[in-house]
C-alpha positions in Angstrom: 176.9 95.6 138.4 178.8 93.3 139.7 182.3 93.0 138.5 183.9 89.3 137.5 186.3 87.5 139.9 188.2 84.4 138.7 186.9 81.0 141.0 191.0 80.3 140.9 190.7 77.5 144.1 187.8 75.4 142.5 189.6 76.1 139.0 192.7 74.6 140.1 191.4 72.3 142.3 189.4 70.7 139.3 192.2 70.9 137.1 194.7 68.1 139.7 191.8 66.4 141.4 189.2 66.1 139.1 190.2 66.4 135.3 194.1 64.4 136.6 196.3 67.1 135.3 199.2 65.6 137.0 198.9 62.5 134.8 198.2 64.7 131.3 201.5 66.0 132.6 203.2 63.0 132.7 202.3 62.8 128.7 206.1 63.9 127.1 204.6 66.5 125.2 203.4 68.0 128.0 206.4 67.4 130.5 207.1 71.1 130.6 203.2 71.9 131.9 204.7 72.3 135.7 202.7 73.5 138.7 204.6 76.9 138.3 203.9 77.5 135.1 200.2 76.5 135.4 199.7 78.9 138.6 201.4 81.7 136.5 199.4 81.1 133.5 196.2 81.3 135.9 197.1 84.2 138.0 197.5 86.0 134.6 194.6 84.9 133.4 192.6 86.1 136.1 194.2 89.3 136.2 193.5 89.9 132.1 190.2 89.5 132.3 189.3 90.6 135.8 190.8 94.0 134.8 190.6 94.6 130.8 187.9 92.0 129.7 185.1 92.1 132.6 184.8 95.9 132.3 184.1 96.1 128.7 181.1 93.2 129.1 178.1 95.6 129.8 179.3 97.9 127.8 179.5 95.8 125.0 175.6 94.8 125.4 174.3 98.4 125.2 176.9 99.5 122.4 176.3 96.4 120.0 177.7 96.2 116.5 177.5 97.6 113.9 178.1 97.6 109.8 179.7 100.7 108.5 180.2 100.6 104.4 180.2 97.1 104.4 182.8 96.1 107.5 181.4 95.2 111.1 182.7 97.4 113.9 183.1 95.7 117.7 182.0 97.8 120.3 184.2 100.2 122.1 187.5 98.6 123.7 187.1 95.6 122.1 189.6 96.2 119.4 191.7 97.0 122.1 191.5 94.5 124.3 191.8 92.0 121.4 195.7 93.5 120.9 196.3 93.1 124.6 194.9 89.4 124.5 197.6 88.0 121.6 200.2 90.2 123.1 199.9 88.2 125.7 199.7 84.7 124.2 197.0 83.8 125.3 195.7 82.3 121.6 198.4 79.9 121.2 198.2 77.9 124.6 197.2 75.0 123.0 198.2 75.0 120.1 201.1 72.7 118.8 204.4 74.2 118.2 204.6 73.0 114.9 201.8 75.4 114.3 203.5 78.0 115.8 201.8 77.6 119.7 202.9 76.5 123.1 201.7 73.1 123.2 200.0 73.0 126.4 197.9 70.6 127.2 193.5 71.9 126.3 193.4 71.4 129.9 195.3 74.8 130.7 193.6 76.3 128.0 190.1 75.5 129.2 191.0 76.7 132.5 192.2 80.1 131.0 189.1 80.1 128.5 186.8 79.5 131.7 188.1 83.1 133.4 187.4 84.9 129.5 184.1 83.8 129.2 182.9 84.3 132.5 184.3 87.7 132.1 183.2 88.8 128.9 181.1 85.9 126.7 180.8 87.6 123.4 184.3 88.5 123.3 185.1 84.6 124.0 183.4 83.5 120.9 185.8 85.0 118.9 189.3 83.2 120.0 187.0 80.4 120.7 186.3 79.9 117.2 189.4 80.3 116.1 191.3 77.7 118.4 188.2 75.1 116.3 189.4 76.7 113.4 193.0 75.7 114.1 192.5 72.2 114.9 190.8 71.3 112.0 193.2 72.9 109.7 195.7 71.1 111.5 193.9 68.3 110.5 192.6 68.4 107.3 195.0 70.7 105.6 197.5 70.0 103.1 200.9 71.4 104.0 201.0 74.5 101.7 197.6 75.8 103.5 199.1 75.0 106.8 202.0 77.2 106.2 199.8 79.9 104.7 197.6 80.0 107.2 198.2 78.4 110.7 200.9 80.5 111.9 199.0 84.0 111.3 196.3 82.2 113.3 197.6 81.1 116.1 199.1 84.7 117.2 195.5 86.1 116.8 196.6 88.0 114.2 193.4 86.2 111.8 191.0 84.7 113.5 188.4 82.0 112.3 185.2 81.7 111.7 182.7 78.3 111.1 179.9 78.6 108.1 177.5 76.1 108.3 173.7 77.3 108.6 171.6 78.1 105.5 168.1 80.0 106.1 167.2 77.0 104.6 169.3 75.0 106.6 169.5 74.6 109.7 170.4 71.4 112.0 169.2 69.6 108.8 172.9 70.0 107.0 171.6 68.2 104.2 169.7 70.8 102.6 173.1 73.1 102.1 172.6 75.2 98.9 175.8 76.7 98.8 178.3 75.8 95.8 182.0 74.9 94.5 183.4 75.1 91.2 186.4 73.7 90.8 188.8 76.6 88.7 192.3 75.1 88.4 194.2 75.5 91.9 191.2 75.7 94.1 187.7 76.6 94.1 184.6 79.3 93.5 182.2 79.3 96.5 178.6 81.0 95.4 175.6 80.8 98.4 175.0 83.1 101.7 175.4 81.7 104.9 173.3 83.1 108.6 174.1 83.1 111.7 178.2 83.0 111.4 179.4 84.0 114.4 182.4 86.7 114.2 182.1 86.2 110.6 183.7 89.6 110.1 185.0 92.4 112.6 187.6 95.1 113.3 189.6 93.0 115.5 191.9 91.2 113.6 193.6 91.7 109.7 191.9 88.6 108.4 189.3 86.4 109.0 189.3 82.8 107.9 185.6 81.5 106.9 185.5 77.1 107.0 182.9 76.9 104.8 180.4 73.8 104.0 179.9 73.5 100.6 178.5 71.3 97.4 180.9 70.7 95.1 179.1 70.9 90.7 177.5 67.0 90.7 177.8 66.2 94.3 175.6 63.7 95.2 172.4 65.4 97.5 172.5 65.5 101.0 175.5 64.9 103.5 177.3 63.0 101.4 177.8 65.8 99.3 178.8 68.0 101.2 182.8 68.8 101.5 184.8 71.5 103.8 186.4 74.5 102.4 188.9 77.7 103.9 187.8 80.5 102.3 189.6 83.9 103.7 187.8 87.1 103.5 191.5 88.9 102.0 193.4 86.8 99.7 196.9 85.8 100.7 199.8 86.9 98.4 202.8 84.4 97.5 205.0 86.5 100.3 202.5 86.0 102.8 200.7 89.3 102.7 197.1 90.0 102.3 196.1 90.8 99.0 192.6 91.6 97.4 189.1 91.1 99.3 188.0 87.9 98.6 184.8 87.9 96.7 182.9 87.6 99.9 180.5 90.4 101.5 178.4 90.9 104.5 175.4 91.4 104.4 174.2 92.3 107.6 174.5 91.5 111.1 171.5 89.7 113.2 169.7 91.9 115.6 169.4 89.0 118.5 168.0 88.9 122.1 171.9 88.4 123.8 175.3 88.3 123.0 174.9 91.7 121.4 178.7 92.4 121.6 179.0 89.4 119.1 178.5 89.9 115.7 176.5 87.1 114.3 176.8 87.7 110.4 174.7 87.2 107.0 177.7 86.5 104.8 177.5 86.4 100.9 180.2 84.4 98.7 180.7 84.9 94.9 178.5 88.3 94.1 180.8 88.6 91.3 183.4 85.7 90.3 182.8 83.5 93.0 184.7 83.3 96.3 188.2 81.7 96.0 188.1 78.7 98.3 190.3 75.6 99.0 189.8 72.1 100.0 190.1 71.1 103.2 190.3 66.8 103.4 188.7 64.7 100.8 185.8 65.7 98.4 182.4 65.0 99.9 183.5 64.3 103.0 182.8 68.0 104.5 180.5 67.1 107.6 183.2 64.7 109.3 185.5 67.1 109.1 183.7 69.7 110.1 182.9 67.7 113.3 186.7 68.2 114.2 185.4 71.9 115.0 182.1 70.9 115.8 183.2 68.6 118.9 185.8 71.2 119.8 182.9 74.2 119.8 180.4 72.0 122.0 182.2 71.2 124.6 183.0 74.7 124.8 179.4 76.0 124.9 179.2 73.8 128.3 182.3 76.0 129.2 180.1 79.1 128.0 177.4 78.3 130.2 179.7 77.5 132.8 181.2 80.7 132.3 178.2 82.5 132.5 176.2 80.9 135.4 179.6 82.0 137.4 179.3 85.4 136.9 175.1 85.3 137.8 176.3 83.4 140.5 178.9 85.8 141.9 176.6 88.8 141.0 173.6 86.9 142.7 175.6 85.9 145.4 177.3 89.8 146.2 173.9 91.4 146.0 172.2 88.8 148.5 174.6 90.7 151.1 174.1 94.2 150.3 170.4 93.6 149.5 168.5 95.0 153.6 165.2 93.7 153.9 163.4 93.9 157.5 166.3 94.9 159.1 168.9 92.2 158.1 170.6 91.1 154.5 168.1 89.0 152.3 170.7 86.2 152.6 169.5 85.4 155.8 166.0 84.1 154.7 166.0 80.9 153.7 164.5 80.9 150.4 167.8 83.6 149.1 170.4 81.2 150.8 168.6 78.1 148.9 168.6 80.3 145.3 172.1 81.3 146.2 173.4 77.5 147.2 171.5 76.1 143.8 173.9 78.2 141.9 177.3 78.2 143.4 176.5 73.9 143.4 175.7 74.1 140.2 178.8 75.6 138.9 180.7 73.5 141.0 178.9 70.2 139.7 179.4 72.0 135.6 182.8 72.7 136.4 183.4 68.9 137.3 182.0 67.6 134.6 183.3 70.3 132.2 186.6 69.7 133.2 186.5 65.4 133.4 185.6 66.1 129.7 188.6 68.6 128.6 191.0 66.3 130.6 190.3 63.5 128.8 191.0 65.3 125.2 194.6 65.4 126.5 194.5 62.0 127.4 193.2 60.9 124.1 196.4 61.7 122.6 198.6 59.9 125.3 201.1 57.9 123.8 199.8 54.6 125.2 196.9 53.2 123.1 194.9 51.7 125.8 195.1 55.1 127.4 194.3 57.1 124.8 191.4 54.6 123.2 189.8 54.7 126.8 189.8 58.5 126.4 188.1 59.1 123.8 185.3 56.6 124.1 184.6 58.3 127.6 184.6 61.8 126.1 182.8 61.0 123.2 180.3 59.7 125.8 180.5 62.9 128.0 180.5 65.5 125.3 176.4 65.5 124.7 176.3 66.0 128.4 178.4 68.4 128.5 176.8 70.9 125.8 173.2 70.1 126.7 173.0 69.3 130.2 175.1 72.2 131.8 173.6 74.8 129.1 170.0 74.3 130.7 171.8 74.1 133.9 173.2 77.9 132.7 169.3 78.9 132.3 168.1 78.1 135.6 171.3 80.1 137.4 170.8 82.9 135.4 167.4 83.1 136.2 167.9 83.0 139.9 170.0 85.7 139.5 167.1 87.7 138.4 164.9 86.2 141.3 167.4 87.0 143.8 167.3 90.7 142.6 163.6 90.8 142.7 162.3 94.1 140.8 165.6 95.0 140.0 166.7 92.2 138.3 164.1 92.9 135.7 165.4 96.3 134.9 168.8 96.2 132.8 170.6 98.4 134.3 171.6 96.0 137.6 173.1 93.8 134.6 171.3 90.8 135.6 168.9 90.3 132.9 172.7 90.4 130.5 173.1 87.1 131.3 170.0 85.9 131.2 169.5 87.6 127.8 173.4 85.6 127.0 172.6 82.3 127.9 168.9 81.6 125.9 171.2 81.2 122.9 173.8 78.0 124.2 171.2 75.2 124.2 170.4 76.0 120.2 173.7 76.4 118.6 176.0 73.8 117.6 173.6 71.0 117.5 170.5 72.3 119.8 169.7 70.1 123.1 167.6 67.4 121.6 170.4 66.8 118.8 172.6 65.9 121.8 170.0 63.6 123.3 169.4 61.8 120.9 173.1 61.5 119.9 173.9 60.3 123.3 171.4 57.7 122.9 172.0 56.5 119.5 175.8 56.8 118.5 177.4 57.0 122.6 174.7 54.6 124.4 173.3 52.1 121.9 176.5 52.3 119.5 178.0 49.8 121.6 175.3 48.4 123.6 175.9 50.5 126.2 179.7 48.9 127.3 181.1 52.5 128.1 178.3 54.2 130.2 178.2 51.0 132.3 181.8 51.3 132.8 181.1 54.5 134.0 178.1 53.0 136.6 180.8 50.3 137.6 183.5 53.4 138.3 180.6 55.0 140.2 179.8 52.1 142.2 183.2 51.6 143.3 183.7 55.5 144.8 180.3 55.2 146.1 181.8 52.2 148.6 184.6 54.7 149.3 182.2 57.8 149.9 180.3 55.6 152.3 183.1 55.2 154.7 182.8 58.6 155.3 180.3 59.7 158.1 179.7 63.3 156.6 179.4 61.5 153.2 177.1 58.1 154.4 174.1 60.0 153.3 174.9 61.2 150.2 176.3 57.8 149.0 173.0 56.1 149.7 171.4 58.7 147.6 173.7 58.7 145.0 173.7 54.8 144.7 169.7 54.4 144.7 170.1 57.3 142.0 172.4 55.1 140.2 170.1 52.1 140.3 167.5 54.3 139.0 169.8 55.1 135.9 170.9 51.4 135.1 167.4 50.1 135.5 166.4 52.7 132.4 169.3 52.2 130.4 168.0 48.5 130.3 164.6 49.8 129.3 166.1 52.2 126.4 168.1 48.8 125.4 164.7 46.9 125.1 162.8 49.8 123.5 165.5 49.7 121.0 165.8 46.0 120.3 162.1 46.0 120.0 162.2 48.3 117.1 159.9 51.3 119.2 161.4 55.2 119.3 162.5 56.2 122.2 163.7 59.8 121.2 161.0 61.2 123.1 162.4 60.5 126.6 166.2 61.0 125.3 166.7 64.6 127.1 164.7 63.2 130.0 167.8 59.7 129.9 170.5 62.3 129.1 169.9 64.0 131.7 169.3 61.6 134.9 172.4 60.4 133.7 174.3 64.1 134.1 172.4 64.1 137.6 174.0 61.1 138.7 177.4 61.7 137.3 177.5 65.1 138.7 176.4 63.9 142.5 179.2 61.2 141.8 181.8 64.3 141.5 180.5 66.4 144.1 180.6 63.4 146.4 184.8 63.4 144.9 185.6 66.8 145.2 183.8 66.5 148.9 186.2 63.7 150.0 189.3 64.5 148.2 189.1 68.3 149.7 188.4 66.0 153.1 191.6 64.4 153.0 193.5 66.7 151.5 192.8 69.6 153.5 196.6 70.9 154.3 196.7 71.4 150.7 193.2 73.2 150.0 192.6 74.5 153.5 189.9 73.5 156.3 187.2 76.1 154.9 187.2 74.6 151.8 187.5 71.3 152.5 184.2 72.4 154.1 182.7 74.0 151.2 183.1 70.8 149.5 180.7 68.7 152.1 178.2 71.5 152.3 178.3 71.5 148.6 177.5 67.4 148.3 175.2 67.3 150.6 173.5 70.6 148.7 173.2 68.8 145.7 172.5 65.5 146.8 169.7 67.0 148.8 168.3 69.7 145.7 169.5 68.6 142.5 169.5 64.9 142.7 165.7 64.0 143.6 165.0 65.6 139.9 166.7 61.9 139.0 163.9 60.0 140.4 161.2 62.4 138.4 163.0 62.2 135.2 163.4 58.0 135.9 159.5 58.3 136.3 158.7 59.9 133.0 161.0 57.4 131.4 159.6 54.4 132.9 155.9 55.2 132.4 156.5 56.4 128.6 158.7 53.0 127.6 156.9 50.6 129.5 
């Protein structure tokens, strides 16, 4: 099985060129964010969790969890490793110092989160979670919780945890069961949750549950919902843990992937009630729960960027060991197409992955214009991001398997891991259609569709620039009738709309031609930035680049037209 190796070039190459670390940098906060300390953050990275994290990933698949007496037990090394990773820091990257972090910008973060995902994906989940956690605590909390809480959190030393899903209640958050009573200085939380991921473990001393909840005569559905902490040990006035909380666990899901995960059944109030407290203002729960919400989708894109790496670097190694008739199966065409498809399509996720984290760093520039322009262009690239690079994730992972032929269907070449991993990203946090129809309703039609054609202007303008580039000419004319093909159904989702007709049955087809489009548009950047910046990245892959565009011009792009097709013929 092929061992992970951190993509550090195209990493940091997307961090400067693509996402504009240089300019987040310029942001005072973030002044102290120099190249040397992001090249020794990233070198460490890589060497973390090429050497401690990647190892324990297969192992972690076969081993599983389990529930011993009641507690959840992470298989072997993962404890371990979990010690290693907050001796090392690598929790509080982001995190403000106020809070007790290093206040470094997400985009550094990312970058690190990027190398422990693609190395080991269900131990990501975990300090994933927890940096949501953090954020919306930091948000929502009043100051005596923040005190209790944040600092322990971000060293690692509790992690967090987000309760939402009901067997009742799934996407449809309305139908949440689960109850608060108010009892003096907080609350009683009675109800069972599914599906919480790292709800409980070995790892850490505590782990901090955000819990969506009813309050007693709460109006029905979202509007009655409100957001509550509620720690599995109860914290003593000296800052020590005291009692277990009155919360239990149940059991932990047997799933197709992600086995090294445990994804929990947790019970609140079998006795008393589970001691809660209240994060931001009574029935107001969902919005702030969308503080970790946004943070956790945009990070599933990185999870299924993450993965389709490693498929792709396993893919690609055993395409050169692999003999067939006398030569490696790299050398017949239909391999070197499978193996191109995925090492573009990391490139294109990582592009677009990146764009997005950078601009959550610009959103909290100090200059308002700056900062309003970044957030309407994440929120508009943050559907994309979850749903279009977590299908992307499926089809890489797949041609892993392909690539291995016979073998990749047998789990010991570690191919069908991945596979296995990946079927989960486009259902959680909001499943692929939720952010289709999102990106149609509340980013495209919101404001009548101001922001994406922004974008298509933006596009337009580079796609003059990429034109005056003979190894690019090509790919710009592609790219711009692509683009026409995008503006012409964005005018047709407008008039379905204005009409009064539904047009939620061609959203993932709109959503995606636009992430075609917008990714070509990168490639086509990172092709002639790399050009003309090659004493910096280096003739070979300054060549990459080109090969790259023209790749994914030539194989990806085309789908545009097919998907412009079905929307055309269904609105018209």
């Amino acid at each position: 099985m092929t061992s992970y190796t951190a993509p550090l070039q195209d990493i940091e190459f997307s961090l400067y060129e693509i996402a504009g670390l240089d300019s987040i940098t310029d942001i005072p906060k973030y002044t102290d964010s120099t190249e040397d300390v992001v090249t020794a953050i990233l070198d460490a990275a890589a060497s973390f969790t090429q050497g401690v994290l990647s190892p324990l990933n297969q192992l972690g698949d076969q081993q599983g969890v389990k529930v011993i007496e009641g507690n959840v037990v992470t298989p072997t090394g993962f404890a371990d490793a979990y010690q290693q990773y907050i001796a090392g820091g690598w929790p509080s990257l982001p995190i403000a110092s106020s809070s007790g972090g290093q206040g470094l910008p997400n985009l550094i973060n990312a970058a690190t989160m990027e190398m422990v995902m693609g190395a080991n994906l269900a131990f990501s989940l975990c300090p994933m979670l927890t940096q949501g956690a953090i954020k919306t605590i930091e948000a929502y909390g009043n100051d005596h919780i923040k005190h209790t809480f944040l600092p322990k959190m971000t060293s690692g030393v509790w992690t967090g945890a987000m309760d939402l899903t009901e067997s009742q209640a799934g996407s449809d958050l309305s139908a949440v069961n689960t109850q608060a009573t108010y009892d003096g200085t907080h609350y009683r939380i009675t109800g069972q949750k599914i599906f919480i991921s790292w709800g409980d473990h070995d790892m850490a001393d505590n782990v901090i549950h955000l819990v969506l909840a009813r309050i007693t005569d709460s109006p029905n559905g979202i509007n009655g919902l409100s957001l509550f902490l509620v720690p599995k040990f109860l914290i003593e006035q000296d800052g020590s843990l005291g009692a277990r909380n009155d919360i239990t666990t149940v059991s932990t899901e047997e799933k197709l992937g992600l086995h090294g995960s445990p994804t929990c059944v947790i019970a609140y109030g079998d006795n008393e009630g589970a001691v809660g407290y209240l994060l931001g203002e009574k029935n107001k729960g969902l919005s702030c729960m969308f503080t970790m919400m946004n943070h956790a989708r945009i990070n599933v894109g990185m999870q299924g960027l993450g993965l389709a790496e490693r498929a792709f670097q396993q893919g690609a190694a055993y395409s050169l060991e692999r003999k067939q008739g006398g030569k490696a199966i790299r050398q017949y065409p239909d391999v070197e197409r499978m193996v191109m498809l995925m090492q573009t399509g990391c490139s294109a996720m990582r592009s677009i992955i990146y764009l997005a984290i950078g601009l959550t760093d610009l959103s909290e520039s100090t200059d308002e214009n700056t900062a309003s322009s970044a957030n309407k262009r994440l929120q508009l690239l943050t559907p994309i991001v979850k749903s279009w690079c977590t299908d992307l994730t499926q089809e890489i992972t797949s041609l892993n398997i392909q690539i291995h032929g016979g073998t990749g269907f047998i789990e010991e070449s570690g191919a069908p891991q991945y596979y296995r991993d990946a079927r989960i990203l486009p259902i959680y946090e909001g499943t692929n259609a939720i952010q289709a129809n999102d990106f149609i309703s509340r980013k495209f039609l919101l404001d009548n569709g101001t922001e994406l054609e922004q974008l298509f202007d933006e596009m337009t303008t580079d796609i003059q620039k990429f034109s005056e580039l003979p190894e690019l000419s090509l790919d710009a004319n592609q790219l711009s009738n692509a683009l026409g093909l995008a503006q012409e159904c964005a005018n047709l989702v407008k008039k379905t709309h204005f009409q009064g007709k539904d047009w939620r049955i061609v959203a993932c087809y709109f959503l995606d031609l636009n992430a075609y489009c917008i990714s070509a548009w990168l490639m086509c950047k990172k092709a002639i930035i790399s050009h003309h910046q090659q004493e910096t990245y280096g003739s070979r892959f300054s060549k990459r680049q080109l090969e790259n565009s023209r790749f994914f011009i030539n194989h990806y792009l085309p789908r545009s037209h097919a998907l412009a097709t079905s929307i055309k013929n269904i609105l018209n």
